[in-house]
C-alpha positions in Angstrom: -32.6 -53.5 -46.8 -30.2 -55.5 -48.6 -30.3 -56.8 -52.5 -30.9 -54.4 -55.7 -32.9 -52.0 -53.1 -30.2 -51.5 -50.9 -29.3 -47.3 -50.2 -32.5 -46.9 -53.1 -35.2 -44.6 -52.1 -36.8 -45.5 -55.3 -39.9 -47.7 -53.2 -40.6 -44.3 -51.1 -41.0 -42.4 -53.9 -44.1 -44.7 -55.4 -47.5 -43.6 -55.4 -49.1 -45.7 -52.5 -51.5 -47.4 -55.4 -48.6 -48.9 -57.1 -49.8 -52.3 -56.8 -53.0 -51.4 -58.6 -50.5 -50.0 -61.1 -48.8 -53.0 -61.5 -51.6 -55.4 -61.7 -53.7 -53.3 -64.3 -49.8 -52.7 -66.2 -49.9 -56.6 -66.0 -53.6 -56.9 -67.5 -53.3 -54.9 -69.8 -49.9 -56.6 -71.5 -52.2 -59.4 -71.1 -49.1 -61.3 -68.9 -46.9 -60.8 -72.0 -43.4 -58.9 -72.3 -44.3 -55.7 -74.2 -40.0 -55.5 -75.0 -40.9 -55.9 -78.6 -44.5 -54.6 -78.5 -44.0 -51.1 -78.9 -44.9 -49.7 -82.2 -43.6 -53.2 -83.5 -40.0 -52.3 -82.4 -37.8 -54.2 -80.6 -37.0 -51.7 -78.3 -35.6 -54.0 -74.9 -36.0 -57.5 -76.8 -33.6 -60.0 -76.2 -33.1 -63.7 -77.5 -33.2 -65.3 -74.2 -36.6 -63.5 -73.7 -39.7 -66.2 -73.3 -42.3 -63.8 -73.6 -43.5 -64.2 -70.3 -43.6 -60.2 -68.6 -42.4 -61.0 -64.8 -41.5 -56.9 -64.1 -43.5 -53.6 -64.3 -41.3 -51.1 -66.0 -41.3 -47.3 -66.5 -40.5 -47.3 -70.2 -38.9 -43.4 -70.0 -36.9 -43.3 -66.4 -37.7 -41.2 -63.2 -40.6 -40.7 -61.4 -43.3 -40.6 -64.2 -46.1 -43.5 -62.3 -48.3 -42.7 -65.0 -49.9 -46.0 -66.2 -48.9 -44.7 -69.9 -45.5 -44.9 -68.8 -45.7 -48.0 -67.3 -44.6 -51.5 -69.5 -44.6 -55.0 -68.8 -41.4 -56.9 -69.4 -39.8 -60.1 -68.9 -36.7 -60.0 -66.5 -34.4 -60.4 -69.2 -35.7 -57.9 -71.3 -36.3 -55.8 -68.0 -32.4 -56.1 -67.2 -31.2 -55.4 -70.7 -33.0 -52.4 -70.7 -32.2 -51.3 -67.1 -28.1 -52.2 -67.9 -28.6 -50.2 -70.8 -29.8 -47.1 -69.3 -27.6 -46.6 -66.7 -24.1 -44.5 -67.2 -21.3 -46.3 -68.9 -18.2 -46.9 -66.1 -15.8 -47.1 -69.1 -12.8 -44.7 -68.3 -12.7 -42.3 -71.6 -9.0 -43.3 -73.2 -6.4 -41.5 -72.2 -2.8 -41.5 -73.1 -0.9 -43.5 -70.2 0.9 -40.3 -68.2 4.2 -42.0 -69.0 4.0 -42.1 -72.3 6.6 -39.7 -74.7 4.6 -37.5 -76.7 6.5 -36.9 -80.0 
């Protein structure tokens, strides 16, 4: 398996009616990103989004399939939210080991 799924056992851990999931996720957002739908907020919203939903999302992360759980977003709203969610890789700031303390 190569790409974003590579080493993921994320597609073995679906419920073996995901599709149905997905399409009925899909109907009911009516084909439309539901980034900025949610109680009016825009929650995963971005500029560059063209209100077209491509990607069935779980809005709260892990392995909740529920279909209540479940949004329609377009891919750039689907990666700002996925980039956002995962751990920052930002070393915490530390004072260089060479540097005098006074």
């Amino acid at each position: 398996m190569s790409g974003k799924w590579a080493g993921s056992t994320r597609r073995s851990r679906l419920p073996n009616d995901w599709p149905k999931r997905v399409a009925h996720t899909r109907d009911r957002a009516g084909g439309r990103c539901e980034g900025i739908s949610l109680g009016g907020e825009p929650r995963w919203h971005v500029p560059t989004c063209d209100g077209i939903g491509t990607d069935c999302d779980h809005d709260r992360r892990g392995d909740d399939h529920e279909l209540t759980n479940l949004r329609w977003l377009s891919r750039p709203c689907h990666t700002h939210k996925t980039q956002a969610e995962k751990p920052s890789r930002k070393r915490p700031n530390e004072t260089h080991p060479g540097v005098i303390q006074k």
